[in-house]
N, C-alpha and C positions, 0 to 999 in steps of 0.2 A: 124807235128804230124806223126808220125808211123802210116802206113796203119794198118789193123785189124790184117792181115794175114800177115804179114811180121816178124812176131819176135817170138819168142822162139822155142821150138824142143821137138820131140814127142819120148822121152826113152818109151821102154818096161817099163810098170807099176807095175810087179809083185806083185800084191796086191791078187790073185788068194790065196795066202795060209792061208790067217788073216782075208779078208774081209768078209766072211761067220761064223765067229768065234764067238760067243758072249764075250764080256765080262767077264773076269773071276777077283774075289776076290782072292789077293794072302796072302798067311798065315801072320798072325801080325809076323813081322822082332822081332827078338833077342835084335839089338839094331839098331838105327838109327842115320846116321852123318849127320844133317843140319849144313850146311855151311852160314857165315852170311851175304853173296853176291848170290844172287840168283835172278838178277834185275839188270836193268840198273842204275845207280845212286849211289849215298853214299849206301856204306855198313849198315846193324844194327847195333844198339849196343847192346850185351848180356845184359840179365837182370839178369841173374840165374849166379851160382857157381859151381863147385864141389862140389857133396857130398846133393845137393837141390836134393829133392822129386818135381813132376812135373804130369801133370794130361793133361791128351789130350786136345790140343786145347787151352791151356794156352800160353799166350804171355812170349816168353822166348827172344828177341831180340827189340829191337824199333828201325826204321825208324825215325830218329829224325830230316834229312837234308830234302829241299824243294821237292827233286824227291829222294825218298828213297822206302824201305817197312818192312811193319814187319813181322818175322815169328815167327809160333806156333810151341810147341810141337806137334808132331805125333804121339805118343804114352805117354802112363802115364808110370813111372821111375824115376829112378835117375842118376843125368848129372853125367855121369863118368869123366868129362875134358873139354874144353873149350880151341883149343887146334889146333892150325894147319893138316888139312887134305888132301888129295888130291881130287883137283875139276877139274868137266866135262869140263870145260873151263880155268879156271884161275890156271891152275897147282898145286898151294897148295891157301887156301884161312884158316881163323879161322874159325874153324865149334864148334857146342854146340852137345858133344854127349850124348845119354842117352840110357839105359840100359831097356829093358822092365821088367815089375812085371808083366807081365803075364792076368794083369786084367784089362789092355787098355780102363780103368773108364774115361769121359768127365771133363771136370774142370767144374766149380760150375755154375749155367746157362748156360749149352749148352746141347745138344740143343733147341730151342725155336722155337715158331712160332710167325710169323708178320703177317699181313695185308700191305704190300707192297703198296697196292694203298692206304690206309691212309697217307703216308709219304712223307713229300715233297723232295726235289732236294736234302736238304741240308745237311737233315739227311742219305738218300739214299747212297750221297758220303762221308760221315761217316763213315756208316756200310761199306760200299768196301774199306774205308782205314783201319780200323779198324781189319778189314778181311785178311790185305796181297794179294789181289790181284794183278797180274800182267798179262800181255799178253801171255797166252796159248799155242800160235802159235811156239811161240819158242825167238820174239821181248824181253819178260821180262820185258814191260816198265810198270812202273807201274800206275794200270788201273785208279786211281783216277784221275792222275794230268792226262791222255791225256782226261777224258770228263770234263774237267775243262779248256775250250779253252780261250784265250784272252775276253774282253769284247768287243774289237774292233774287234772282227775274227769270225764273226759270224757263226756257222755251220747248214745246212740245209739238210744234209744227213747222213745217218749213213748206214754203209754198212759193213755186216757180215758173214765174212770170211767162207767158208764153202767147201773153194776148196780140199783142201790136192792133191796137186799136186805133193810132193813128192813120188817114188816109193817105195814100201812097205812098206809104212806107213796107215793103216786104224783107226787108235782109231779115228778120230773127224766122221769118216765115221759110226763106230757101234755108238759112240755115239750121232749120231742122229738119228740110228734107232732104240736105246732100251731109252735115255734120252728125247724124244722129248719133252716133256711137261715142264720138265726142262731146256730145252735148248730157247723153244721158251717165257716162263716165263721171262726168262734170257734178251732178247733181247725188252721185253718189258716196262723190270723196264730200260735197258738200253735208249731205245725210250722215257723215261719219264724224265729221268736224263738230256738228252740233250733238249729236247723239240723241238723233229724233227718230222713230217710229213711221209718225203720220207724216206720210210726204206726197202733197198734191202739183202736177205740172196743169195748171190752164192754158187752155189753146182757145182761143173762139173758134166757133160754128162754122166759119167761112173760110175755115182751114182745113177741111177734113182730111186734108192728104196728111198735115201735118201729124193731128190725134194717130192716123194708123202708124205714121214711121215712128213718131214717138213712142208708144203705145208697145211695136213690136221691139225697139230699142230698149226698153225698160220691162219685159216682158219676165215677169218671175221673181221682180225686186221688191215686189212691195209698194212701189211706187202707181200712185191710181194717175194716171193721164185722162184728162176730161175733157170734154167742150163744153166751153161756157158762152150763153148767150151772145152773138154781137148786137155793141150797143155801148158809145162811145161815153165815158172813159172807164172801160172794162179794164183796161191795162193800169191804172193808178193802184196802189197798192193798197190801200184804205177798200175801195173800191172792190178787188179783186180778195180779199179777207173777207168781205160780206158776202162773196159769191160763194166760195166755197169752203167758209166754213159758220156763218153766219154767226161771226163775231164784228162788232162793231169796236171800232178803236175809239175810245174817249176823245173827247175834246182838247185839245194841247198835249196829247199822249203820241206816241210813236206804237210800232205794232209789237214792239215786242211787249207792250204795256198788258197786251192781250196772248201774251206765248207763241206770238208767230214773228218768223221770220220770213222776208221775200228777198229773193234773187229773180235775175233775169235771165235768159235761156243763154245769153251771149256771157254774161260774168261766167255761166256752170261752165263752157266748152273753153272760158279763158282759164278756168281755174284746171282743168281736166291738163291742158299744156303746158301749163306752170309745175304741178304735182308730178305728170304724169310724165312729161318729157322736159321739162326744164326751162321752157320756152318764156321771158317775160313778153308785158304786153306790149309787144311792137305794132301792132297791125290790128284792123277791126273791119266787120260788114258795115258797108252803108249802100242805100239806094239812091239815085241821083233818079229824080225824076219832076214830073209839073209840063206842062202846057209848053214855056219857051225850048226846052232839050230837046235835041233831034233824037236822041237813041238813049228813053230811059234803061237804067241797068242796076243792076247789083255788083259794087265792086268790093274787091277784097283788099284793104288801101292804107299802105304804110300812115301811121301817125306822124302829123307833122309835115303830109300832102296838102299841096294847097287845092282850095275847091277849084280852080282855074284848070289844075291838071285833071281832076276827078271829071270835070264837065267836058275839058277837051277830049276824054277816053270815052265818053259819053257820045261824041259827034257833035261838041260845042252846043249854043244857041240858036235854033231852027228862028230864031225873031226871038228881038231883043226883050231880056225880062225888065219887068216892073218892079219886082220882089222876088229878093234873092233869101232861104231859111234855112239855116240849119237846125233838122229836125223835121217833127211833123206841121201839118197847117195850125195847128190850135197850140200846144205847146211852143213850139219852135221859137227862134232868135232870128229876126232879120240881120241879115248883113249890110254892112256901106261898101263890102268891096269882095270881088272872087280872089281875093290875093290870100285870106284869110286861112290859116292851115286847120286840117281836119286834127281834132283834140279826142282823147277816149271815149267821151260821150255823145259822138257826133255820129246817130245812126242814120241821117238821110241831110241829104242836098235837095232842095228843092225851088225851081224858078218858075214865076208864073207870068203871066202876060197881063197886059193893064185892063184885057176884059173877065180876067180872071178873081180881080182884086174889087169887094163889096166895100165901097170907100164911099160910100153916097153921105150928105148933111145928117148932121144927127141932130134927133128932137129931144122935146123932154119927156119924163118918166110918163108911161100911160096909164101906169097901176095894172096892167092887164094879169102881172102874175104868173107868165110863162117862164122866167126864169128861175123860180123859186121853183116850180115841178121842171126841172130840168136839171136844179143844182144838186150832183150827187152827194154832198156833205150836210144836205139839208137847210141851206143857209137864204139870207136873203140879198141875192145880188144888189137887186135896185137899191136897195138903201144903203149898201156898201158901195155903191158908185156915184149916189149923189152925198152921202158922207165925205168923199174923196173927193169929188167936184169942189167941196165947200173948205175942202182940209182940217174938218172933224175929226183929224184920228182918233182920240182917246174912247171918243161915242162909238164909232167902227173898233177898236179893242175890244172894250168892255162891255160890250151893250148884241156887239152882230160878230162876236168868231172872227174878226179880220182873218188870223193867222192861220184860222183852221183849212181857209180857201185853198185851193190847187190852184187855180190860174186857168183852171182847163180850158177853159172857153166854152163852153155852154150856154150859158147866161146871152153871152154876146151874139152868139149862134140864134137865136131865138127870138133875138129881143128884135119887135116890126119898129122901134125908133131908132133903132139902129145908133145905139147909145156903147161907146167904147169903155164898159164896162170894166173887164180885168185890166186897161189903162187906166183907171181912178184907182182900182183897188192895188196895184202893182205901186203908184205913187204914195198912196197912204200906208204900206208897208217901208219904202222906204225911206218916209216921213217918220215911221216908228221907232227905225232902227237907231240904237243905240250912236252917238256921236262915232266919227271910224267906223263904222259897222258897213257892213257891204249887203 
């Protein structure tokens, strides 16, 4: 096992512009591109047509494979097409578009109210599949089938995600300071779903407003709310299992391998609306912030908003970006274009300026060995980046954990030859993958 203090790297946070920000409502979009892959798994399948009338909240796609999910309309409209678009991740994907009426009316029973503690397990994971939920954090895996663990794989923890350890990213930070009651609802219909005991919320150190509102939100429950070290990637869930419960997840295992389960602060406060009022996942936090934005913010922003309109609610581009991300700096997706629409796991917009962007020649390996004490999985970058230079994969497999890497960016963060590390090893995983395989 990796000593406590031996692994990851302390970037400047830059969270100083957003994290004091409340929350802001951004104007109902014109029109909206949902995309029908927005999740780990089989794509939906469209349900609607050209030329269909549609009402917020209305199931317009069905998850119909084992790990699939389904999405809602986000506004009421009619679908203009059904129709290839460009996606945050998957370069073009089939998105269902539709046009707003202007009167963004709910489809017929929504919203409602439940009693949550009347409801057992089974209806519980119903409503969350029913809902389109998916992991938050930015995973996309969808939220049913991970609390639906083996009958042979028992789980005894649940442990919820509250780091946001990427930099200048704050939405899951305001929203536990202005959602608490929703967020900690959330994580209690979750604790009933699994029928867990031990229930940990981490929050890093650099949040402390967030530990007390949570802390007084969950007050009496059983649930411990902690601060855990910052110290980048606190928020990986491998990662955040080591902190607080100091179990290590195997090698090519997932966590429930070790009886834990992780959500993330935003999946507990989607599932708390789903359960508790009826609500699917139409809408999600993200931060828009970086060096080009005139007026970083925290918005609260229909799925299937294109980033063009998030950045214009923003105050547009103060000077033109270099690098357009959705997400954070080290995980995140660069974009080819702001036309791009915001998908479930898209917790932050980010633009940065071309003095912002460490783009300088790269040399070769120095041996120095800072990114091996940097790699939180314990692994050894360098040799999985000139593996990948040379398209070694099966030596990278077998021999150095390919799989087991996060991507975090660590490695690359560290390394003085300024060698584009998780681009070698990001190609020799997709060198790996099965023919068809994404």
């Amino acid at each position: 096992m990796l000593g406590k203090n031996k692994w990851g790297i302390h970037p400047d946070t830059h969270k100083t512009p957003t994290e004091g920000k409340p929350i802001e409502s951004n104007a109902l979009p014109g029109r909206v591109i949902l995309p029908v892959s927005q999740h780990i798994g089989a794509p939906a399948v469209p349900l609607v047509k050209k030329g269909d009338l549609v009402k917020k909240g209305q199931l317009i796609a069905e998850g119909q494979a084992p790990v699939s999910s389904h999405l809602h309309a986000t506004i009421s409209g009619k679908v203009l097409e059904v129709a290839d678009h460009p996606h945050p991740t998957l370069g073009k994907n089939p998105a269902i578009v539709i046009e707003s009426d202007g009167l963004d009316e709910w489809a017929e029973g929504l919203p409602t109210e439940r009693d949550w503690k009347s409801l057992d397990k089974a209806e519980i994971l119903a409503i969350i599949k029913n809902a389109g939920i998916v992991g938050l954090g930015g995973a996309t895996f969808p939220t049913y089938v991970k609390l639906s663990p083996p009958a042979d794989n028992p789980i005894d923890t649940l442990i919820i995600n509250g780091a946001e350890c990427e930099p200048f990213l704050t939405s899951d930070h305001r929203m536990m300071l202005e959602y608490s009651e929703r967020v900690a609802t959330g994580i209690l219909i979750l604790k009933k779903v699994l029928g867990v005991e031990n229930v940990a919320l981490g929050i890093e150190d650099n949040k402390m407003n967030a530990v007390k509102a949570m802390g007084e939100a969950l007050a009496g429950t059983g649930v411990k709310v902690m601060a855990v070290p910052t110290r980048y990637p606190q928020g990986a869930e491998k990662t955040l299992i080591r902190t607080l419960t100091n179990r290590e997840v195997p090698s090519g295992k997932l966590p429930l391998s070790v009886g834990v389960v992780v959500q993330n602060v935003g999946t507990a406060m989607a599932v708390c609306d789903a359960v508790r009022n009826g609500l699917p996942l139409i809408e999600r936090i993200v931060t828009v912030s970086g060096s080009a934005i005139a007026e970083p913010k925290n918005l609260k922003l229909r799925i299937g908003t294109s980033f063009a309109e998030a950045i214009a609610q923003s105050g547009g581009f103060k000077t033109p970006p270099e690098k357009l991300i959705m997400g954070g700096p080290f995980m995140g997706v660069t974009q080819y274009t702001p036309e791009v629409p915001i998908i479930k796991g898209a917790n932050g917009i980010l633009a940065f300026t071309h003095e912002d962007i460490n783009d300088g020649p790269e040399a070769p390996c120095i041996r120095c060995g800072q990114c091996l004490d940097a790699c939180p999985m314990g692994l050894n970058p360098s040799m999985l980046s000139i593996l990948g230079e040379r398209s070694f994969v099966e030596e990278a497999l077998n021999e150095y954990h390919l799989l087991d890497c996060m991507e975090c960016g660590c490695c690359a963060f560290v390394c003085p030859a300024k060698r584009r590390i998780v681009h070698y090893i990001r190609y020799s995983k997709k060198m790996a993958a099965p023919k068809g395989g994404k």
